[in-house]
C-alpha positions as semicolon CSV with decimal commas, in nm:
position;residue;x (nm);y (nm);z (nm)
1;X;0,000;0,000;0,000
2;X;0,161;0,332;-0,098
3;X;0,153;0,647;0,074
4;X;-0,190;0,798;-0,151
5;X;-0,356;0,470;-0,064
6;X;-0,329;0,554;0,300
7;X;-0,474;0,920;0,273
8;X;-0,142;1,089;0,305
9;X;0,001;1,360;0,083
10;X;0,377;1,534;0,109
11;X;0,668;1,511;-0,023
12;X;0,856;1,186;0,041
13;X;1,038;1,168;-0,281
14;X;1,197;1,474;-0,509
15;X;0,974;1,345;-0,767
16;X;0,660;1,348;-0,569
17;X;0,692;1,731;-0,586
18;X;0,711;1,744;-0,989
19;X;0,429;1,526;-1,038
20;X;0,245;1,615;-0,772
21;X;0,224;2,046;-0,706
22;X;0,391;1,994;-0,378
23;X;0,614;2,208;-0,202
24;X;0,976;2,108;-0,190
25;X;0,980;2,136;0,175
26;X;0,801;2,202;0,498
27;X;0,535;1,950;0,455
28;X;0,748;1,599;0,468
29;X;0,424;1,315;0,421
30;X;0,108;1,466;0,571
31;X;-0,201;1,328;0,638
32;X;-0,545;1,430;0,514
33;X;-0,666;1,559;0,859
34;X;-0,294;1,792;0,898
35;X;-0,382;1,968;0,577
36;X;-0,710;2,020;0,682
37;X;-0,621;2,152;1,023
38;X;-0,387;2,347;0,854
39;X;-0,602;2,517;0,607
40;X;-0,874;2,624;0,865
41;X;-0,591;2,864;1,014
42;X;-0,569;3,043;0,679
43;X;-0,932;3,224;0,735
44;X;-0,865;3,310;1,093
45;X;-0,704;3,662;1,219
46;X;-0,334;3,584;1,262
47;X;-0,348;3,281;1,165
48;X;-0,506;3,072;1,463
49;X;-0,553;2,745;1,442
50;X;-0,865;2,545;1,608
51;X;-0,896;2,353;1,898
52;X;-1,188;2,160;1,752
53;X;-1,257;1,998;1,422
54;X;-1,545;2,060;1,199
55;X;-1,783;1,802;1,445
56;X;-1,678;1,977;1,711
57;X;-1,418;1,689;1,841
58;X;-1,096;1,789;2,023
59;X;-0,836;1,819;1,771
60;X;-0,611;1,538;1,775
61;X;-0,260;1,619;2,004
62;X;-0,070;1,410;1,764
63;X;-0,165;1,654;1,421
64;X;-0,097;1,986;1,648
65;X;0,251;1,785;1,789
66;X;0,358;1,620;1,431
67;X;0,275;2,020;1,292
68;X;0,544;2,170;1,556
69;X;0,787;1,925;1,553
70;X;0,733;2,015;1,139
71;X;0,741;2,413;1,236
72;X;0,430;2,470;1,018
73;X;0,267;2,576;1,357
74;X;0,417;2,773;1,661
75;X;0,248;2,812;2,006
76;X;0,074;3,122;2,019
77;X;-0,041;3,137;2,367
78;X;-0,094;2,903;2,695
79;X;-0,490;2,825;2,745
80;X;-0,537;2,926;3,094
81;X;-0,876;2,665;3,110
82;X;-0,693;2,364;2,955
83;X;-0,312;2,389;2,999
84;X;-0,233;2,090;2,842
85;X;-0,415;2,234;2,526
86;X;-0,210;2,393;2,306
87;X;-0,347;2,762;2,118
88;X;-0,146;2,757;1,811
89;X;-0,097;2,963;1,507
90;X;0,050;2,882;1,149
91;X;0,386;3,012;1,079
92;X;0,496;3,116;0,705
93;X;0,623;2,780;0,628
94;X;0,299;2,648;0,765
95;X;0,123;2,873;0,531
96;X;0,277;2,849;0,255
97;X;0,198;2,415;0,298
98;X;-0,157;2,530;0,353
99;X;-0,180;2,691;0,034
100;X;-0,014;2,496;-0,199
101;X;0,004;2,118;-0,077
102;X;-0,247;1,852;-0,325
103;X;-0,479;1,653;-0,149
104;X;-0,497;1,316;-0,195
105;X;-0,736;1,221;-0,420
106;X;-0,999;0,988;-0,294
């Protein structure tokens, strides 16, 4: 099973890239549900990213921890109700993934 088969999207190989519209770097392999978290801090005033998804579900800790350890999001400040969520913005790189990273086709 390749990487498209399991919903995930990036740039694992130079060629990927070509072929595929992706950025060159930033993004590494991302999954469906990255990109999307990603792309619903593009609408929001400096770039803030959610704490909930679309159904209204906790956002997963391992997308917002996988995103930093990427640097496509930064911390932007600590939630004094839930400390151990983290309020996070995109940074450039993160934006510029956001923008111009292909989803995986279904």
């Amino acid at each position: 099973m390749t990487d498209m088969d399991k919903g995930r999207v990036g740039t694992a190989a130079p060629l990927a890239s070509i072929a595929n519209d992706n950025p060159a770097s930033g993004a590494g392999v991302m999954s469906l549900a990255e990109l999307i978290y990603l792309r619903r801090g593009l609408l929001q005033p400096g770039g803030k990213l959610p704490l909930f998804d679309l159904n209204g579900q906790q956002v997963s800790p391992r997308i917002v921890r996988d995103c930093l350890a990427r640097g496509l999001v930064e911390p932007w400040f600590p939630n004094p109700l839930k400390p151990d969520w983290l309020v996070c913005r995109l940074t450039e790189t993160g934006r510029h993934v956001a923008e111009t990273t292909t989803p995986p086709r279904p």
